[in-house]
N, C-alpha and C positions, 0 to 999 in steps of 0.2 A: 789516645782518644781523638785528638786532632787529626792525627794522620788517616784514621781509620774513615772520620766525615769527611774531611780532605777526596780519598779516594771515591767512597759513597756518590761525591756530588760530579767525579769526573764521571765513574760512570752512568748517572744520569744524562750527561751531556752530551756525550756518546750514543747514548741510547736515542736521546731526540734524535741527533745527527741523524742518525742510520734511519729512522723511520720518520723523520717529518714529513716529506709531500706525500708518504701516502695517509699516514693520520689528517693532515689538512685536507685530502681531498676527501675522507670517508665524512669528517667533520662538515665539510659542506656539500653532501651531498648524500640523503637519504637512499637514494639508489647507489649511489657506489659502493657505500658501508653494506648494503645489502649481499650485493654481490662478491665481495669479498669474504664476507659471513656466511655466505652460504657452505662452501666448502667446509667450516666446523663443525657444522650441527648434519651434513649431509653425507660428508665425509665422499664418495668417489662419484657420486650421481654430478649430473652434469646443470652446472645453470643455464638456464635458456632464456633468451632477452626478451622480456616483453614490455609495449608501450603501456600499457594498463599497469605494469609495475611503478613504472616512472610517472604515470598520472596518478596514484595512490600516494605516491613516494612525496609528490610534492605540495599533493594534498595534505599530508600528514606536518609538512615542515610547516605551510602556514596556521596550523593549527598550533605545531611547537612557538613559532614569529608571534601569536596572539593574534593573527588574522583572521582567525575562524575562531570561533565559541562554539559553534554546535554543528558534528558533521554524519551524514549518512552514508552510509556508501552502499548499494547493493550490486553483488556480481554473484555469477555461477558459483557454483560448488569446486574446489580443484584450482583456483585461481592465484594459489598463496596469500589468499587474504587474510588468515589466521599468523601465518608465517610473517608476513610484513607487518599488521597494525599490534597485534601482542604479543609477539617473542621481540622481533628488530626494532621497533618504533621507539619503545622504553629503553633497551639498553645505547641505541642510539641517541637519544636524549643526553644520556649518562655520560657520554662522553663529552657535552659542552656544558652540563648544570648538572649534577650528582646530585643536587638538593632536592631535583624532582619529585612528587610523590603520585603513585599509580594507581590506580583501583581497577583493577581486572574482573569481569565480568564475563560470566559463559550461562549455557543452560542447565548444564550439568557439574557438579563438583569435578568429575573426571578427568573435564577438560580442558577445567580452570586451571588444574593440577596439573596436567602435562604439557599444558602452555607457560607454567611457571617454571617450572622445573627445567624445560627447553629453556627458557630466557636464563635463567640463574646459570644455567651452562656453559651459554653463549658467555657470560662476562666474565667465568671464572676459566675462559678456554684459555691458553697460550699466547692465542692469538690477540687475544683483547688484552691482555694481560701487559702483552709486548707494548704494545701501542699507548695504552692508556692506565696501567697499572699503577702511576705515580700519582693520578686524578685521585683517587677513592679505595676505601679496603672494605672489602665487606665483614659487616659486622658476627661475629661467633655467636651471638647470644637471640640475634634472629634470621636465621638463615635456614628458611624451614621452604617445602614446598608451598604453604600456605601462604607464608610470608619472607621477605628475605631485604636485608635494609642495609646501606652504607654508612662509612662514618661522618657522613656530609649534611645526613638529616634525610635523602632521600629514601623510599623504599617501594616496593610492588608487591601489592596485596593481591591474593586472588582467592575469588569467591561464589558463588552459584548463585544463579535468577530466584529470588525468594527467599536468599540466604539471610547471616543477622546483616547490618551495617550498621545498627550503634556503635559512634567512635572511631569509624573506619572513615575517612577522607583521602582525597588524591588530589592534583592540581589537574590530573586525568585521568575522569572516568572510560576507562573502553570497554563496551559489553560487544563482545563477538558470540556471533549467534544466540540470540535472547530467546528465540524462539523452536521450539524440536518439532523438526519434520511429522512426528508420530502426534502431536498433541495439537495441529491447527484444525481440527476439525472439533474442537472442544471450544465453543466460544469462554465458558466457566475460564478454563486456561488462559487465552489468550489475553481476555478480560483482567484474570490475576496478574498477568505479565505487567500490562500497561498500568495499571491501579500500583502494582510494587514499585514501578519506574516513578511515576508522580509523586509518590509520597514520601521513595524511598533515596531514590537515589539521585533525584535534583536537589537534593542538599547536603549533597557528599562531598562537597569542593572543599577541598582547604584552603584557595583565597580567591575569593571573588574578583579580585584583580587581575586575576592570571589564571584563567580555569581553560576547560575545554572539556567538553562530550561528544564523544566518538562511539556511535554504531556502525556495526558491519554486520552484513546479513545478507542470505538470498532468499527473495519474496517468497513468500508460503499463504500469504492471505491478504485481502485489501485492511484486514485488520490487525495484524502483525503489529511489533513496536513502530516499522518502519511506518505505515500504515498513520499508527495514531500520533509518531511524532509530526507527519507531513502535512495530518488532519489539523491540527493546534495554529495552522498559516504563521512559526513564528519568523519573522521577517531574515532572521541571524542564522537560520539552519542554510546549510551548504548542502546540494544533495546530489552526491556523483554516483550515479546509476550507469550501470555497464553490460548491458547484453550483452548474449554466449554470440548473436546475428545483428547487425548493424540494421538499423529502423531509420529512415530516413525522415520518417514524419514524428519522430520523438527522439531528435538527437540530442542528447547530454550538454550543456553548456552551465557553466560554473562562475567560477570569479579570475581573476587576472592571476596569475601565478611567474615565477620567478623564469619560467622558459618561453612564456607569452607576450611578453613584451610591454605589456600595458595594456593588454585585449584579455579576455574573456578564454575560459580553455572550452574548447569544443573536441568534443569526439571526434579524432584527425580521418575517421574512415569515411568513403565519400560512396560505399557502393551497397547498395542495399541487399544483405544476406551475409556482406561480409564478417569473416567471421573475426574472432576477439583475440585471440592467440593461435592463430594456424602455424607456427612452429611447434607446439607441442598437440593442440585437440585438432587435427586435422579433419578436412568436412568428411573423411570416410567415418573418422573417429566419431563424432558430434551426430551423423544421422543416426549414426549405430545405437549411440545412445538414448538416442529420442524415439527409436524405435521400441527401445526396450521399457522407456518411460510409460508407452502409449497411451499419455493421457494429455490432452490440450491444455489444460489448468495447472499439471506438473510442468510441462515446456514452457509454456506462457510464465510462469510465477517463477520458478528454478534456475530457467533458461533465461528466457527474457526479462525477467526480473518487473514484471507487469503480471498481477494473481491473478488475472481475464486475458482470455486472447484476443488480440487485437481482430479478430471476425467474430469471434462469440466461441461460446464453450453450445450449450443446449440452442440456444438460440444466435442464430451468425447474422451479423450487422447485413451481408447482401441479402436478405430475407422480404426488408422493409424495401417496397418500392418507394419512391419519392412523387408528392403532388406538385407538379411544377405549375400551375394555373395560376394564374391573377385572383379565381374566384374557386370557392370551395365545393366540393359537388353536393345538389341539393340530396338530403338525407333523407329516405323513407322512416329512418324509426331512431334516436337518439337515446343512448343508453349509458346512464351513470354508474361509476362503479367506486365504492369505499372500503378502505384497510384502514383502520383506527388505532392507536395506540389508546393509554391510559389517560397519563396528563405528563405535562410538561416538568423535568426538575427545574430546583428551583436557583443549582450550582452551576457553572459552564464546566467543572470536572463531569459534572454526572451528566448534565446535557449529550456532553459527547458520546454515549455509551446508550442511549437508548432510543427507543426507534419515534419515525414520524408518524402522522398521521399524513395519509393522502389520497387523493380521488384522479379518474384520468376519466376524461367522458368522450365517448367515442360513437359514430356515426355510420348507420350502414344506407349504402348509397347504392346503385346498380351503373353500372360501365356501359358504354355502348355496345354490349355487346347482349345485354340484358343480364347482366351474371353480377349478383349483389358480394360488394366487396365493404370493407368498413378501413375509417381512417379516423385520425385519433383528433378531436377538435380543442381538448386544452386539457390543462393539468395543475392539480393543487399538490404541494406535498413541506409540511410544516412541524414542527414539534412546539404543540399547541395546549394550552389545559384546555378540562373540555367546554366551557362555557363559549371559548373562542370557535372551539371545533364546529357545537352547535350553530352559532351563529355565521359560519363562514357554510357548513354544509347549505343554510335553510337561503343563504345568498343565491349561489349555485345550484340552488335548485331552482329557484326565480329565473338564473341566468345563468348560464353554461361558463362563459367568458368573464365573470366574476369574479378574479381569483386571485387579486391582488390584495392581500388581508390589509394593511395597510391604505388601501385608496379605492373604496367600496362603489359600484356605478349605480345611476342612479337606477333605483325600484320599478323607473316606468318601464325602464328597457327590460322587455323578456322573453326568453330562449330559453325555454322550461322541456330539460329532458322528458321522454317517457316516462322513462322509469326511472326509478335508483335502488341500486343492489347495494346491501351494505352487509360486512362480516356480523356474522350474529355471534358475537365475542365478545370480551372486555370491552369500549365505552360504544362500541357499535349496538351491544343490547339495548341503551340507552337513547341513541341516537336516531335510531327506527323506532321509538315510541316519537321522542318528541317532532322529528319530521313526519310522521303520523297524526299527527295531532295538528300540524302546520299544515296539512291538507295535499303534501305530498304523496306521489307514487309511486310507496317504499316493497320493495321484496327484498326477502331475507338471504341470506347465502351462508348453506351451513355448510365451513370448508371439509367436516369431518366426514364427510360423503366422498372425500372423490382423493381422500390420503393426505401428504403432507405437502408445502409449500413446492418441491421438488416434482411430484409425481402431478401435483396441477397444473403444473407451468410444463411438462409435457404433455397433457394434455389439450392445451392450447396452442400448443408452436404448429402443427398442421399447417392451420390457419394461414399461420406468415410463412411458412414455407411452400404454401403450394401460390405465394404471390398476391394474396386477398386484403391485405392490411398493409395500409399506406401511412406516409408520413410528410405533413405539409413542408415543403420549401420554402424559404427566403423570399420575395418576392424584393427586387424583381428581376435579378442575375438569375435566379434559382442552384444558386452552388452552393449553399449551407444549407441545411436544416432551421425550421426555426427554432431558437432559443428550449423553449419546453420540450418538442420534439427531438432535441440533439438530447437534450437530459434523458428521453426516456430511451433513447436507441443507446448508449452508453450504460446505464444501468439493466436494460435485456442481455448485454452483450456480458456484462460482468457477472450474471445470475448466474451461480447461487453464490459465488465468492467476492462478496459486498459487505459495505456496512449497514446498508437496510435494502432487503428485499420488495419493500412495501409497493412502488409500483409497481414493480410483476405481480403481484398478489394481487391487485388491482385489475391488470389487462387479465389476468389468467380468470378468475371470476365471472372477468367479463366475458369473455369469448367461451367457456364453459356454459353461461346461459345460452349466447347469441348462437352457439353451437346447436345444444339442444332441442330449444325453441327450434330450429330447421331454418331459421332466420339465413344461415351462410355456413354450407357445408363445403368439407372438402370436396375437391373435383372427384376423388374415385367412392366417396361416401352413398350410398342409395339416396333416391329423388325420396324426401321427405313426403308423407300426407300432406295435402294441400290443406291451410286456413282459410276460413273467409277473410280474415284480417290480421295480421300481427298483434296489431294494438287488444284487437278482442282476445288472443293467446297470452297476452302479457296482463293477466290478472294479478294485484300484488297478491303475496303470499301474507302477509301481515295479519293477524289473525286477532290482537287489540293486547295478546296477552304480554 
């Protein structure tokens, strides 16, 4: 019996010999265990080096170090980001703590399954076996694709978006792709994802002293998990975003990592287009595919990992001219416009999930050329109950520039629109009585005349595309936008894949009246009938009832 552990423990010894520097260096080094690994599960296909491997890789290790608690990552489709954060990331672990516990997360049961089933492979291959076999045995009694545990305490559960999680904990949760392709056009959906995430699975850690939450995903909506975890500002999320095309004006920077020296990791590409892995998606490969995409909101969200194109999808940011003046041009006819919601919740969970109320009040002026153009003079937009609503609308009716809910001006001062359009909807029914009764000049705006939030807002881009609708500058470099103004040119440019449409619902109203009325036509549109006056054309519609 002696002789027989006698021998046991030579061969053991033997066995480190033969294999210690490359176990030491797969052990220190998330990318090298990767690439080693790949050959078992890939068998003849070839590995191809990519930097975005190794800035993942070493992403993941500070999250194993306790450096990171909570991390995003969003890249393309095809990146191996499936392949590195839940098959290698967990059995890599397992090689220096087997006591680890996993919670695997997917969209689909399908995929949780064969990303389990791939990792369970990976550490019962030969190859892990060789190296690390003496660490941990997997246990007989749970070695299922569902589940599969060692004799160290550690185990990797995997499970679907929505699935149960009573009793199920991890020291990491990874949810790879929370969201399907096929279901972002469902807010119900989307809304269920992030509502199961909060209530479900932020309390799936098994020790709070040692946790970590890892998503992986490529954008699909500004309201994705990605989306709502970015929405929350929590100060601890780490968020390594990876376009398919290097963006010079939104380059990637993170936290200090073990190849960075004591600096910060930045996106090491420095040329703008450059692409993300040109050994394997080369740019014949990548147009091809964008070709085939041909949608801006699929390449922008898929591709560039941003659900809006950085020039706009319906409406493109070069659209809006810029007012570069000291002084604002004097307006012939000022025109207010309201989107309302209900009332404010009264939770910061539910806060987040429902819309604002907002107004944008915009001015038509005439160019030296005599050719009336309109530009936008300020903007409210607030999740407000409505008694606030009322009394910030009846401000701003007194005074355009009012619209700091918090720091009211005074009543002498007033800049009393023409008019005010407000949705004849939910609290806006409401709101056109009692500004009616404040002796306001309310007309109604029924959107169900002119289709859905989509089909109005092209009814309105004309306008800014044929050059007529400006946007005030900075004064007095004139090289930003002002503050409100940069808000509303970022939310046009993101319509309709937002978390509230509500100023576009706002201008689109508006420029559907101003249209109308003959007020400011397109340049190839017929010369309207002439008025005697605007003001005498702009009768409210408000009718008492």
């Amino acid at each position: 019996m002696l002789n027989r552990a006698n021998q046991r423990y030579e061969k053991i010894v033997d066995w480190k010999d033969d294999h210690h520097e490359e176990r030491e260096l797969c052990e220190g080094s998330l990318y090298e265990f990767i690439k080693r690994a790949f050959p078992v599960l890939e068998g003849r296909h070839t590995f191809k080096e990519g930097w975005h491997i190794e800035a993942i890789s070493e992403h993941l290790e500070a999250c194993y170090n306790g450096e990171v608690r909570s991390l995003v990552i969003n890249i393309p489709p095809g990146f191996m980001k499936t392949y590195i954060c839940s098959i290698m990331f967990p059995a890599w672990c397992w090689t220096k703590d087997p006591s680890l516990k996993f919670f695997c997360l997917s969209y689909g049961q399908f995929l949780a399954l064969k990303d389990s089933s791939d990792c369970r492979r990976l550490i019962q291959s030969d190859w892990f076996q060789k190296l690390w076999g003496n660490r941990f045995s997997m246990r007989g009694d749970s070695n299922s694709k569902t589940m599969f545990a060692n004799d160290k305490g550690g185990y990797r559960i995997a499970s679907s978006i929505g699935g149960p999680t009573t009793g199920l904990r991890g020291h990491f949760v990874i949810c790879d792709d929370p969201n399907n392709v096929m279901d972002m056009n469902s807010d119900v959906t989307r809304e269920t994802t992030n509502s199961w995430w909060d209530a479900a699975v932020t309390t799936r850690m098994n020790d709070f002293s040692r946790y970590c939450r890892i998503v992986i995903q490529q954008r699909l909506h500004q309201r994705d998990l990605t989306g709502h975890l970015l929405g929350q500002k929590d100060s601890s999320l780490v968020h390594l975003r990876l376009p398919m095309e290097y963006e010079k004006g939104s380059r990637c920077v993170t936290i200090p990592l073990k190849s960075t020296e004591g600096k910060k990791w930045k996106d090491p590409r420095t040329k703008e287009g450059e692409l993300l892995w040109p050994s394997y998606l080369t740019r014949e490969i990548v147009d091809g595919l964008k070709s085939k995409l041909n949608s801006e909101y699929t390449i922008s969200g898929q591709f560039q990992q941003r659900p809006s194109p950085s020039e706009g999808g319906i409406i493109k940011k070069g659209w809006f001219n810029w007012w570069c003046q000291d002084e604002l041009p004097a307006c012939e006819f000022i025109l207010q416009s309201w989107d309302t919601a209900f009332t404010r919740p009264s939770t910061k969970r539910q806060a987040a999930n429902v819309s604002y109320s907002a107004c944008t009040t915009w001015g038509v002026f005439y160019n030296e050329f005599n050719v009336p153009n309109i530009i936008l003079l300020s903007l409210f937009r607030g999740r407000i109950e409505y008694p606030e609503l009322r009394d910030m609308a009846q401000r701003l009716a007194r005074n355009y520039y009012d619209n700091d809910i918090d720091n009211p001006m005074s009543t002498s001062y007033k800049l009393a629109p023409n008019t005010i359009l407000v949705e004849a909807k939910a609290s806006g029914l409401a709101l056109i009585a009692d500004l009616h009764r404040a002796g306001a000049m309310v007309t109604r705006f029924d959107p169900n005349k002119y289709g859905d939030k989509l089909t109005r807002a092209r009814l309105a881009t004309p306008l800014i595309e044929s050059g007529r609708v400006w946007m005030p500058a900075k004064a007095p470099h004139f090289t930003k936008l002002e503050p409100f103004a940069d808000l509303f040119v970022e939310s046009a440019i993101s319509f309709p894949n937002m978390e509230s449409n509500d100023l576009i619902d706002t201008m689109s109203q508006a420029f559907i009246r101003i249209n109308s009325g003959g007020w400011v036509q397109h340049p190839l549109d017929p010369e309207p009938i002439q008025m005697n006056h605007w003001r005498d054309h702009d009768k409210p519609l408000y009718d008492g009832r």
